[in-house]
C-alpha positions in Angstrom: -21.2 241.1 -74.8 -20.3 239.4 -78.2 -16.5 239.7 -79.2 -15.0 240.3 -82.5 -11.9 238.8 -83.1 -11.1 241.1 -85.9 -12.7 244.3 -86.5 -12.4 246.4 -90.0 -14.2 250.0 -90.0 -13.5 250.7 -93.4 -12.5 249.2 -96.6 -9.4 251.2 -98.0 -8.8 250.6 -101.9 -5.2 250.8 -103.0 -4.3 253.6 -105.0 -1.4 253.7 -107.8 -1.5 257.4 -107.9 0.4 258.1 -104.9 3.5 260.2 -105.3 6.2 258.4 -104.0 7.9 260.8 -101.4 11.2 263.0 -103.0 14.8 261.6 -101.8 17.5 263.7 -101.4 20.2 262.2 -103.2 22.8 264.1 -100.6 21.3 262.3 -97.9 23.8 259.5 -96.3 21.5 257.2 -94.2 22.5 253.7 -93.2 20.5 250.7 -95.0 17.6 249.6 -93.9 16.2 246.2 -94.4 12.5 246.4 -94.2 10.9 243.1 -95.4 7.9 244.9 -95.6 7.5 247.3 -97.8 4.0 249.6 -98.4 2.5 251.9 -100.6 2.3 255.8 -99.4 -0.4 256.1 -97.0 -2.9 258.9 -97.9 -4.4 261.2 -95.1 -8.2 260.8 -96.3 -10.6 258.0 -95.6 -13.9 257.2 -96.8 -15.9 257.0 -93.7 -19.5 255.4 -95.2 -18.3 251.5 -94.2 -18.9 249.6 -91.0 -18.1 245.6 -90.6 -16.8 242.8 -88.9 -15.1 239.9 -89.9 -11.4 238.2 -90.7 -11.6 239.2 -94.6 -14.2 241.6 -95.7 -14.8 242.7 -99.0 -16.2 245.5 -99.8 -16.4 247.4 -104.0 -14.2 244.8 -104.7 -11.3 245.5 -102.2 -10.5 242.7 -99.8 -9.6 243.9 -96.1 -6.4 242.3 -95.6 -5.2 242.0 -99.0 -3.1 238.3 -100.7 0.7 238.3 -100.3 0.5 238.1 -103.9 -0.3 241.9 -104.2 2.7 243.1 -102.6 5.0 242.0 -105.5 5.1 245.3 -107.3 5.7 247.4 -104.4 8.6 250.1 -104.4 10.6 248.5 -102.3 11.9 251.6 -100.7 8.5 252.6 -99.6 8.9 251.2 -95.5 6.9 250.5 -93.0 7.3 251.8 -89.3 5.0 250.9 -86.2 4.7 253.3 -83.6 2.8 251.8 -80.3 1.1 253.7 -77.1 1.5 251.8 -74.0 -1.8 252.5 -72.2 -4.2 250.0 -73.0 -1.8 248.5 -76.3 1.6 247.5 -74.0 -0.8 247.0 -71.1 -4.4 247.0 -70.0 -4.5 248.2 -66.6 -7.1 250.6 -67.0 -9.8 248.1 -65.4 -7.5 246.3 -63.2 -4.7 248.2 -62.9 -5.7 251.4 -62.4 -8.7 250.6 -60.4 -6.8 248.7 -57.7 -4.7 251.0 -57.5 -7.6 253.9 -56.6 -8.5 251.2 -54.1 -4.9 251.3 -52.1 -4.9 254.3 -52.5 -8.5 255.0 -50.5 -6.9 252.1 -47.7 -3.3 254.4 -47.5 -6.0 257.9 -46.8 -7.8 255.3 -44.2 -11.2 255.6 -46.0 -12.2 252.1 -45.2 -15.6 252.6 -46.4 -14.2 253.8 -50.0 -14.1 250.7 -52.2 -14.3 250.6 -56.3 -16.2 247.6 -57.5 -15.6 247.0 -60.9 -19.2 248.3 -62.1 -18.7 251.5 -60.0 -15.1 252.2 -61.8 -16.5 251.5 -64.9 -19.4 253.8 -64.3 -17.6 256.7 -62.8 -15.0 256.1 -66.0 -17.9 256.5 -68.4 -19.7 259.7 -66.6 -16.3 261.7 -66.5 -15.1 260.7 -69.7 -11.8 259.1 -67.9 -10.9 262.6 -65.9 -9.7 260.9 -62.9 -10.3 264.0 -61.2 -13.9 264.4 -61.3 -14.2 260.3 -60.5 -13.1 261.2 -57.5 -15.8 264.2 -56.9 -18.7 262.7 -58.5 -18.2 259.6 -56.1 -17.8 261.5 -52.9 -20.5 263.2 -54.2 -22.3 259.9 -54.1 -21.4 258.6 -50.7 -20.6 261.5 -49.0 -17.2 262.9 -48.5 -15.2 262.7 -45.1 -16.7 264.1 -42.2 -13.0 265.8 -41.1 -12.8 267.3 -44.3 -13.8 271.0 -44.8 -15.4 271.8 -48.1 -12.2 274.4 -48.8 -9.5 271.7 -48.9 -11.9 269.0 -51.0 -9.4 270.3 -54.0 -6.4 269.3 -51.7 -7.9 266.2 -50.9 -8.3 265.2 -54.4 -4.7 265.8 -55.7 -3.6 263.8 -51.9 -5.5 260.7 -53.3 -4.1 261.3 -57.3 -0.6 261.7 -55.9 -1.2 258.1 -53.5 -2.8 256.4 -56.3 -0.3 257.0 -58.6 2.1 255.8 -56.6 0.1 252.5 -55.8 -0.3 252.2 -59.6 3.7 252.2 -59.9 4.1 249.8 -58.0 1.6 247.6 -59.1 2.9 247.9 -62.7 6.6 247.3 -61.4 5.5 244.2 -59.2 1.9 242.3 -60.6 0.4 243.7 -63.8 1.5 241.3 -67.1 2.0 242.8 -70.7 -0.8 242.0 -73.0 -1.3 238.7 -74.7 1.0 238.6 -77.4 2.4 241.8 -77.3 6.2 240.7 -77.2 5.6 237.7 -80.5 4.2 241.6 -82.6 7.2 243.0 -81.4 9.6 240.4 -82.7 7.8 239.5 -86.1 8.4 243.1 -86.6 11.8 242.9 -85.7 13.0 240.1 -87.3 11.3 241.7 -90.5 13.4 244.9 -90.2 10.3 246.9 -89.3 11.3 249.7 -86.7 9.2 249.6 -83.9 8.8 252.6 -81.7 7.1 252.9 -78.4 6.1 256.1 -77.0 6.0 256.8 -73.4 5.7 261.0 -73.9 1.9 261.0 -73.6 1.1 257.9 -71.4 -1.5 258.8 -68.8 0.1 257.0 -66.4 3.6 259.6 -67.0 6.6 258.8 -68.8 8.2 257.4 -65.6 5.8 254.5 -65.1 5.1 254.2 -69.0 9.0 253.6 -69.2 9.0 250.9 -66.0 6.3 249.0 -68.4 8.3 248.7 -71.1 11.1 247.0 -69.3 8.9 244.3 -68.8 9.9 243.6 -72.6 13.3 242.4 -71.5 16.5 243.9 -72.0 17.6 241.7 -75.3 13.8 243.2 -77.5 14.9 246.9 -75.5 18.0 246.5 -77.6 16.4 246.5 -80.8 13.2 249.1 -80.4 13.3 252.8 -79.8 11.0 254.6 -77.1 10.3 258.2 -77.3 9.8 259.5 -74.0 9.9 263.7 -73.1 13.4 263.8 -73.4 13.1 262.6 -77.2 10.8 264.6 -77.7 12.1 267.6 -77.1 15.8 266.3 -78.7 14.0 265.7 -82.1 14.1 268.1 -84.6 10.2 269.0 -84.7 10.3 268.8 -81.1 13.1 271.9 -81.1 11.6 273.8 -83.8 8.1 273.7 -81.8 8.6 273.5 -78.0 12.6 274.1 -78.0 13.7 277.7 -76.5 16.6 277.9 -78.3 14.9 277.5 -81.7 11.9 279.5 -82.4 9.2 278.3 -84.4 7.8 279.4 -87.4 6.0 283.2 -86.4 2.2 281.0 -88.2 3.0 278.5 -85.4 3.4 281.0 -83.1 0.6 283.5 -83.9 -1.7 280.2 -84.1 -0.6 278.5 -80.6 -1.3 282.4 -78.9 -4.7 282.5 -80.7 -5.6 279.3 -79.5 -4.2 280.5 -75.6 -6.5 283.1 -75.8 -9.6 281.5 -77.5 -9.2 279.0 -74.2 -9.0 281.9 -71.5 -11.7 283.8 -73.0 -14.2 280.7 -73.0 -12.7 280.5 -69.5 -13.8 283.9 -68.4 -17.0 284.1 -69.9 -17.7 280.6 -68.0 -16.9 282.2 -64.6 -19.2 284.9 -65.0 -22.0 282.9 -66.0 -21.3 280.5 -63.0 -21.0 283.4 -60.9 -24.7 284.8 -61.8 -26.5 281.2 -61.3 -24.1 280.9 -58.2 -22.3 277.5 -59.8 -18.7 276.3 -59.9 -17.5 275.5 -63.4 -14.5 274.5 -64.6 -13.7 274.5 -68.3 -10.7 272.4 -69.9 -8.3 274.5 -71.6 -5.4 272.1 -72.1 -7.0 270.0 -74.6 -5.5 271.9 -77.7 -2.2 272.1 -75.7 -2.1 268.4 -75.0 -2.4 267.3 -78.6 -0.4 269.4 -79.5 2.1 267.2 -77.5 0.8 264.1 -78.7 1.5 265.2 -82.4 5.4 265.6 -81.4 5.7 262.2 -79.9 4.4 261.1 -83.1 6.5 263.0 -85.3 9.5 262.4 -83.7 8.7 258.4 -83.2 8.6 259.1 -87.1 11.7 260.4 -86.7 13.6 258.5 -85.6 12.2 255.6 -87.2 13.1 257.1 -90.1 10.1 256.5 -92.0 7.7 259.4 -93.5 4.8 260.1 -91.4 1.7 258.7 -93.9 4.2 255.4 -93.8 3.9 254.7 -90.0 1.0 253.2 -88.6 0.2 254.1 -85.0 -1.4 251.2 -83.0 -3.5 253.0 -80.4 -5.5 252.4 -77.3 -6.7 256.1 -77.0 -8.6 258.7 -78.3 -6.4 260.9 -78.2 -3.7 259.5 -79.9 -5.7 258.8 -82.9 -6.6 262.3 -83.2 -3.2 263.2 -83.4 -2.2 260.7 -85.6 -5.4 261.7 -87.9 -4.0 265.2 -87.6 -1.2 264.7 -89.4 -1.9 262.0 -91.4 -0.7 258.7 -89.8 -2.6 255.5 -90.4 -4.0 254.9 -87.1 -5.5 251.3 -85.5 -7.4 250.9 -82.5 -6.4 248.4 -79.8 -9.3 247.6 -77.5 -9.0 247.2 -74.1 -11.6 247.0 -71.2 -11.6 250.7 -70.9 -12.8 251.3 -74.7 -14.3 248.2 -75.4 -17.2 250.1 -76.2 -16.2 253.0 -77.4 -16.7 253.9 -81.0 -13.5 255.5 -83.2 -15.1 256.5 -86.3 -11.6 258.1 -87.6 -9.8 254.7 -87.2 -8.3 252.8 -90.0 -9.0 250.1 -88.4 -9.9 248.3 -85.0 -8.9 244.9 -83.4 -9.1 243.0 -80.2 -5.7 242.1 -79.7 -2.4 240.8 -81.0 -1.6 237.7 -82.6 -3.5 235.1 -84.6 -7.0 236.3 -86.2 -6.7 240.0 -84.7 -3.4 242.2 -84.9 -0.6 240.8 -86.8 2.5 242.6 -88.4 1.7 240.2 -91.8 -1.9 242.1 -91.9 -0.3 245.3 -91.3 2.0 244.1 -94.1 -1.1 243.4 -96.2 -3.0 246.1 -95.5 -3.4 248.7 -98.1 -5.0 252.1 -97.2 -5.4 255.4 -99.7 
């Protein structure tokens, strides 16, 4: 498959109409030097360009704009990067995580159970990454254990999950590497005065093993990022006024999460009784709502604590997920490949790349970059 080095989805102009976000004089917050400074980012995107190349031009906008441009920028208008760590920190989705299915299935003592790279792959593309139904689609396939009565197959399942997530740990702790280039991001933008946030909140993987990856940074780059994890989550101030029990949330937010609740179990109940009449099992997610949800507080309060307005951040993701979030609520959002999306298509993305460093991912392009 041809490679890209540098991928642009859409060409977006700079616009000198942006109101500058309102100050509050009152305010005492400790100086920040950011040596890169950014006009407001907007929340809309024309979505009628597709390209590739290292500078693209497009009704007379470049891609990646000159250094020159940035002369007459407000120079309290900051920048803030806010990373994911599956498939951006690390790409263990092919390797990784498919190993770790592997040791899992040798730990169960299903010797005849073995991922190939093609059949992860496949089962990753028919269950849309539900790790859950990869494991019932391919006993499906190949027949499951002989010992195994059909009512514990559910049992089984979350036996393997539970073991493979513990292989995965391990793995990560001991073998996996960062990716190419990662840390040299991570200190451009440091040594620039960009805050750098990495969020562990939503990792697939769980903010435990999330965390033990970004250790691999070293204790001295630790010291001068934030990651926002559950805990900061719920300690930041979105994070009580939405999911915090001693502060309620606003009655709209309330009435709207308890509509959406019920939308979900009715879908759920009318599914059952369908499946019961054509004698089927069906199982319909209800959690998606709920889950981004969670995403959009990790990336609030990585905003947060950052201390940077939300349209001024720029989330570097590996997942579709995040980047719904982030286009939720307004956050410039690019796409890190990695062998589990390389191809994947992210329509809403600002833009997508390859990988860090040199012609793909560099804090100087995201420096450059205008978007409105």
């Amino acid at each position: 498959m041809e490679t890209v080095s540098c991928s642009i989805l859409y060409t977006l102009g700079f616009s000198n109409n942006t109101p500058s976000p309102t100050i509050n004089n009152n305010l005492s917050l400790p100086p920040k030097t950011n040596l890169c400074s950014i006009p407001p980012f907007s929340s809309t995107f024309p979505r009628n360009f597709y390209s590739h190349g290292k500078n693209l031009q497009f009704n007379g906008f470049t891609a990646f704009s000159s250094s020159s441009n940035t002369q007459n920028q407000n120079p309290s208008q900051e920048l803030a990067v806010l990373l994911e760590v599956d498939g951006v920190l690390m790409d263990a989705y092919r390797v990784g995580n498919r190993q770790a299915f592997n040791l899992a299935f040798q730990k169960l003592g299903l010797d005849c159970a073995n991922w190939t790279e093609p059949v992860y792959l496949d089962l990753v593309r028919r269950s849309a990454g539900n790790e859950e139904k990869m494991l019932v689609l391919y006993f499906n396939r190949i027949g499951w254990p002989t010992s195994l009565p059909t009512s514990e197959k559910e049992s089984f399942v979350k036996s393997a999950l539970r073991e493979k997530k513990n292989a995965l740990e391990e793995l990560m702790l001991k073998s996996l590497p960062l990716r190419p280039g990662v840390e040299d991001f991570i200190d451009d933008a440091c040594n620039k005065g960009i805050p750098v946030v990495v969020l562990t909140s939503y990792s697939k993987s769980g903010d435990k093993i999330a965390r033990s990856i970004v250790e691999k940074l070293g204790d001295e780059r630790l010291s001068k990022i934030n990651v926002v994890g559950n805990e900061e989550v719920e300690q930041s101030l979105y994070g009580q006024l939405v999911f915090g029990k001693g502060v309620s949330s606003s009655l709209d937010e309330q009435l709207a999460k308890e509509a959406r609740k019920a939308a979900s179990a009715e879908k759920q109940r009318i599914a059952k009784e369908v499946a019961s009449m054509l004698k089927v099992s069906v199982n319909i997610d209800t959690t998606s709502s709920e889950s981004l949800e969670k995403i959009v507080g990790a990336l609030r309060a990585g905003a947060e604590i950052a201390e940077v307005p939300v349209y001024n951040c720029v989330l570097i993701a590996g997942s579709k997920s995040g980047l719904a979030a982030a286009e939720q609520i307004g956050m410039p959002r690019v796409v890190l490949r990695s062998s589990f999306t390389s191809r994947a298509e992210f329509p809403t993305a600002n833009a997508i790349m390859d990988g860090f460093g040199g012609a793909d991912l560099t804090i100087s392009k995201l420096c450059q970059k205008r978007w409105s």
